[in-house]
C-alpha positions as CSV (number, residue, x, y, z in Angstrom):
1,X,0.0,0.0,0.0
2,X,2.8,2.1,0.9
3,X,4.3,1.3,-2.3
4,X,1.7,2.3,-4.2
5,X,0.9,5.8,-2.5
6,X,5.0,6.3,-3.2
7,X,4.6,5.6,-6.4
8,X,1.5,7.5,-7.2
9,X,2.5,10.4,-5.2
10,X,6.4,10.0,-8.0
11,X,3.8,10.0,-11.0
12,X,2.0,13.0,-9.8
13,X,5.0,15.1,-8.9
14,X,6.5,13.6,-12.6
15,X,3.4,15.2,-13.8
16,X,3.8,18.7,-12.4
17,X,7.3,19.2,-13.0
18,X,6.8,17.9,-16.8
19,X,3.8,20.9,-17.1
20,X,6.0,23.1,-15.5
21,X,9.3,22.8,-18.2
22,X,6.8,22.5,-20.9
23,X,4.9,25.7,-19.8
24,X,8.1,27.5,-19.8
25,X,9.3,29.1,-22.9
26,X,12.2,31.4,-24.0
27,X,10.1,33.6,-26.4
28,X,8.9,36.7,-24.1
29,X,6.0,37.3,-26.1
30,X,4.3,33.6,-26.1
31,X,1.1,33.9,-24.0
32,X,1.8,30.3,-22.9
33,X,-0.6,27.7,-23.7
34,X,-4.3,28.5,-24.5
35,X,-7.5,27.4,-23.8
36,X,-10.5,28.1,-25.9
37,X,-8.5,30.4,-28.0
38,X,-11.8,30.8,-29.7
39,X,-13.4,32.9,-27.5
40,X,-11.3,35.7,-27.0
41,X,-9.4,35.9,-30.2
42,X,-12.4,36.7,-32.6
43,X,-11.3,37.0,-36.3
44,X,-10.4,40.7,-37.7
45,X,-13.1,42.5,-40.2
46,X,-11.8,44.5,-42.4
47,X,-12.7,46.4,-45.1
48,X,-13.2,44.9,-49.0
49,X,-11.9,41.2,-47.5
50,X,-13.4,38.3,-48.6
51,X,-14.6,36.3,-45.5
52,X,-16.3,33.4,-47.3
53,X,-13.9,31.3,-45.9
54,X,-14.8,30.8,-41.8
55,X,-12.7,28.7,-39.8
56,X,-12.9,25.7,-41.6
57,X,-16.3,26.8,-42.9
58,X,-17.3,28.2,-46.6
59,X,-20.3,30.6,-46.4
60,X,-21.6,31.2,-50.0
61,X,-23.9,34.0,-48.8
62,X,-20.8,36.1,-47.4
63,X,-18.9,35.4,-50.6
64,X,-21.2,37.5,-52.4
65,X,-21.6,40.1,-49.6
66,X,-19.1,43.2,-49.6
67,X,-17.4,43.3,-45.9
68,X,-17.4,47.1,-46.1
69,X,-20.4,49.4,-45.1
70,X,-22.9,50.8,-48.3
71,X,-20.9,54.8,-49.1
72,X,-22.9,57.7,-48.0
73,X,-24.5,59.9,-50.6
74,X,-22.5,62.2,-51.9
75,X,-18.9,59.5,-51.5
76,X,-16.4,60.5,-54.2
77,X,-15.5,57.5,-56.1
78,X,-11.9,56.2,-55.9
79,X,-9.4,57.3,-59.0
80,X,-6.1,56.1,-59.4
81,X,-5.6,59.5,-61.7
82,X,-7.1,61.3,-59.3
83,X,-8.5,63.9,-62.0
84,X,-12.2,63.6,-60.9
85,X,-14.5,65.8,-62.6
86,X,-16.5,67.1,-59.5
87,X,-18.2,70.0,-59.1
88,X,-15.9,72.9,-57.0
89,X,-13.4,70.4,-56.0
90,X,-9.9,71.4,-57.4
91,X,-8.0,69.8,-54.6
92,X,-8.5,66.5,-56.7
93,X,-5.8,68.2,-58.6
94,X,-1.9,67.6,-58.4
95,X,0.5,70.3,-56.6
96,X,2.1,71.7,-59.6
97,X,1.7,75.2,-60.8
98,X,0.3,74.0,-63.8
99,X,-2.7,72.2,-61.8
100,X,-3.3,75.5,-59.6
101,X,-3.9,77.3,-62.5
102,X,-6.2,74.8,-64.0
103,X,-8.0,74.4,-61.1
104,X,-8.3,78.3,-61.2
105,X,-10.1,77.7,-64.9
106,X,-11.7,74.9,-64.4
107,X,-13.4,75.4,-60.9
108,X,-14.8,78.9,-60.2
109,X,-16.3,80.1,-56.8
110,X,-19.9,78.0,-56.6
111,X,-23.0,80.5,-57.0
112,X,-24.7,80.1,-53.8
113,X,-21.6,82.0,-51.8
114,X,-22.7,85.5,-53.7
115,X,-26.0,84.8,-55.9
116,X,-27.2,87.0,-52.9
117,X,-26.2,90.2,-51.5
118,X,-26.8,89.5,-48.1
119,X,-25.8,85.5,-48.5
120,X,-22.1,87.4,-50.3
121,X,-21.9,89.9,-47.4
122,X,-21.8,87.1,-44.9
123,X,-19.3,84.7,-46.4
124,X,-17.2,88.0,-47.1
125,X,-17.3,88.5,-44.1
126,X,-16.2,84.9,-42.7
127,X,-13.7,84.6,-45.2
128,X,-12.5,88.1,-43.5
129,X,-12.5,86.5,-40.1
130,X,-10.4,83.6,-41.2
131,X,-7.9,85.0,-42.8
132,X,-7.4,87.0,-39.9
133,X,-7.2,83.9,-37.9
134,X,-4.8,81.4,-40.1
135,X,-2.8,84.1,-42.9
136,X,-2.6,87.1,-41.7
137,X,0.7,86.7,-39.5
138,X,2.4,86.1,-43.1
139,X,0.2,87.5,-45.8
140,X,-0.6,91.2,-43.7
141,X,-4.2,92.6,-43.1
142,X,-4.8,94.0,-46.1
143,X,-3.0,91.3,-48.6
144,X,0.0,93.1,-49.3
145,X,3.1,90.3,-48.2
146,X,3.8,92.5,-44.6
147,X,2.8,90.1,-41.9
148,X,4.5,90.5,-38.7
149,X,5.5,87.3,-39.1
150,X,7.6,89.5,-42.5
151,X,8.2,92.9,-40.6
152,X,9.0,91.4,-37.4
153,X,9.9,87.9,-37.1
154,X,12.7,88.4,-40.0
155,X,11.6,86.0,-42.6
156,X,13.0,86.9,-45.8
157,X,10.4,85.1,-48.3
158,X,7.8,87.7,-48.4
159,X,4.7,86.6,-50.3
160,X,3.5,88.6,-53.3
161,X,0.8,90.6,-52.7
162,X,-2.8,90.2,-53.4
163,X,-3.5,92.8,-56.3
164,X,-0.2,92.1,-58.2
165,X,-1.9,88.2,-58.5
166,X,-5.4,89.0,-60.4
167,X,-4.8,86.3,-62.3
168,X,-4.8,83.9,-59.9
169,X,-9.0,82.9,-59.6
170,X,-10.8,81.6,-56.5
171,X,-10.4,78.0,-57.5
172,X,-6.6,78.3,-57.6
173,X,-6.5,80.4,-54.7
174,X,-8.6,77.8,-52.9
175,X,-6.5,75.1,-54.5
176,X,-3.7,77.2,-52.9
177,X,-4.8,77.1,-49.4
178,X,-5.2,73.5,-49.8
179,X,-2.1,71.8,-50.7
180,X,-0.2,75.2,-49.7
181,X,2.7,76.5,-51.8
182,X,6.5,77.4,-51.1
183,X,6.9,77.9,-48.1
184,X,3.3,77.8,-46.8
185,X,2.2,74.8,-45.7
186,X,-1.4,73.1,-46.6
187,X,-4.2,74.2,-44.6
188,X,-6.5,71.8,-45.4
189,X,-6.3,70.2,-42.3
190,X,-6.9,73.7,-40.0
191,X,-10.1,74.7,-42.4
192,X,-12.7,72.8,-44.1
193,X,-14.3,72.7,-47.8
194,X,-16.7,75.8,-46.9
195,X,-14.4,77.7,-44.9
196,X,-11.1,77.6,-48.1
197,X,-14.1,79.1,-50.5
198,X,-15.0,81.8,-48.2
199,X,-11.2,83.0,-47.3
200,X,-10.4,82.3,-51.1
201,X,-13.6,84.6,-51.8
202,X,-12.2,87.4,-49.7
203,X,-9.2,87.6,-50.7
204,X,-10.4,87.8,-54.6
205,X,-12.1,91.3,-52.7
206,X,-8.0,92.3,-52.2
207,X,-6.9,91.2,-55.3
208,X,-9.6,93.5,-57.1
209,X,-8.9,96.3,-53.9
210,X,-12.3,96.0,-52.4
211,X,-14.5,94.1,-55.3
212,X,-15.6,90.6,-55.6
213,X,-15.6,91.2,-59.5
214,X,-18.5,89.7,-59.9
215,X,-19.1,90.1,-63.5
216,X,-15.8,87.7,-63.5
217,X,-17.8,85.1,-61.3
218,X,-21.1,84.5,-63.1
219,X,-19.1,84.7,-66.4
220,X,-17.0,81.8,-65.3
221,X,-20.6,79.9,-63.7
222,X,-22.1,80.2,-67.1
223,X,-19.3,78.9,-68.7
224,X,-18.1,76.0,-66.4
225,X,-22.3,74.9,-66.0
């Protein structure tokens, strides 16, 4: 009997310290043995995937389901040449000087900011307020390249100013503000779609020293409809 206790009491500790060496590993990022691995490590969805295959499973139906969520109206399809022939949406374009002035031509400043004179006053008058906020410290309060950022911080590229550049058109000057240009940065990120057409729209007022030039705009509306 004694025997036997011995000898069951050798197989158990032969057990534990067999568990114990094969629990041990040398990799500092093994987890060890798992249990049920299936019920904490739930498969990754992503996006355009095809998750027919399940486990060990085929699922016809989700072979001819797309993974990702239905677009919203309004989504702007996918180009791989990026020349996408939206409406008042030159930052599609490329970041040469070629594109700004194209997306100057092609683009113009969308009726509904000044087919009003109150609806024009307003966005003026944002477009005033932003420019104050984000160019300003380079460009100078009234467009003419003498920001204190010019006058007093020191830097020697002064930009151009406004009324020397009639040429350039809202769209290019919102294409401009977008992807940025020497040694401005893009400020895409710091204002949105709306916000780019309304500074772009006042500073077409400095370019033109005080006027929208609207003649210019629904010209370029009747042309580009």
């Amino acid at each position: 009997m004694n025997k036997f206790i011995l000898s069951l009491y050798q197989l158990c500790l032969f057990a534990f310290v067999l568990t114990t060496f094969n629990s041990c590993v040398k990799h500092p990022d093994s987890p060890g043995y798992e249990y049920v691995d299936d019920m904490f490590r739930s498969q990754a969805i992503e996006a355009y995937i095809d998750y027919g295959l399940v486990g060990d499973k085929v699922n016809d139906s989700l072979k001819n389901t797309i993974s990702a969520r239905t677009p919203v109206k309004g989504t702007i399809a996918y180009s791989k040449s990026k020349k996408i022939s939206t409406t008042n949406m030159p930052f599609y374009y490329g970041t040469s000087e070629e594109e700004r002035i194209r997306a100057g031509e092609e683009f113009p400043l969308p009726k509904h900011y000044y087919n009003q004179e109150s609806v024009r006053e307003d966005n003026t008058a944002e477009g005033k307020r932003l420019y104050g906020l984000f160019c300003a410290h380079c460009h100078g309060d009234k467009g003419n390249g003498d920001g204190l950022v010019i006058t007093a911080g020191g830097y020697p590229a002064a930009p151009p100013a406004y009324n020397t550049l009639k040429d350039r058109k809202p769209g290019s000057v919102f294409h401009t503000i977008t992807h940025g240009k020497n040694a401005m940065g893009p400020h895409a990120s710091q204002l949105n779609k709306d916000e780019r057409w309304k500074v772009a729209m006042y500073v077409r007022t400095m370019q033109f020293d005080g006027d929208l030039n609207l003649e210019e705009l629904v010209s370029e509306n009747v042309i580009n409809k």
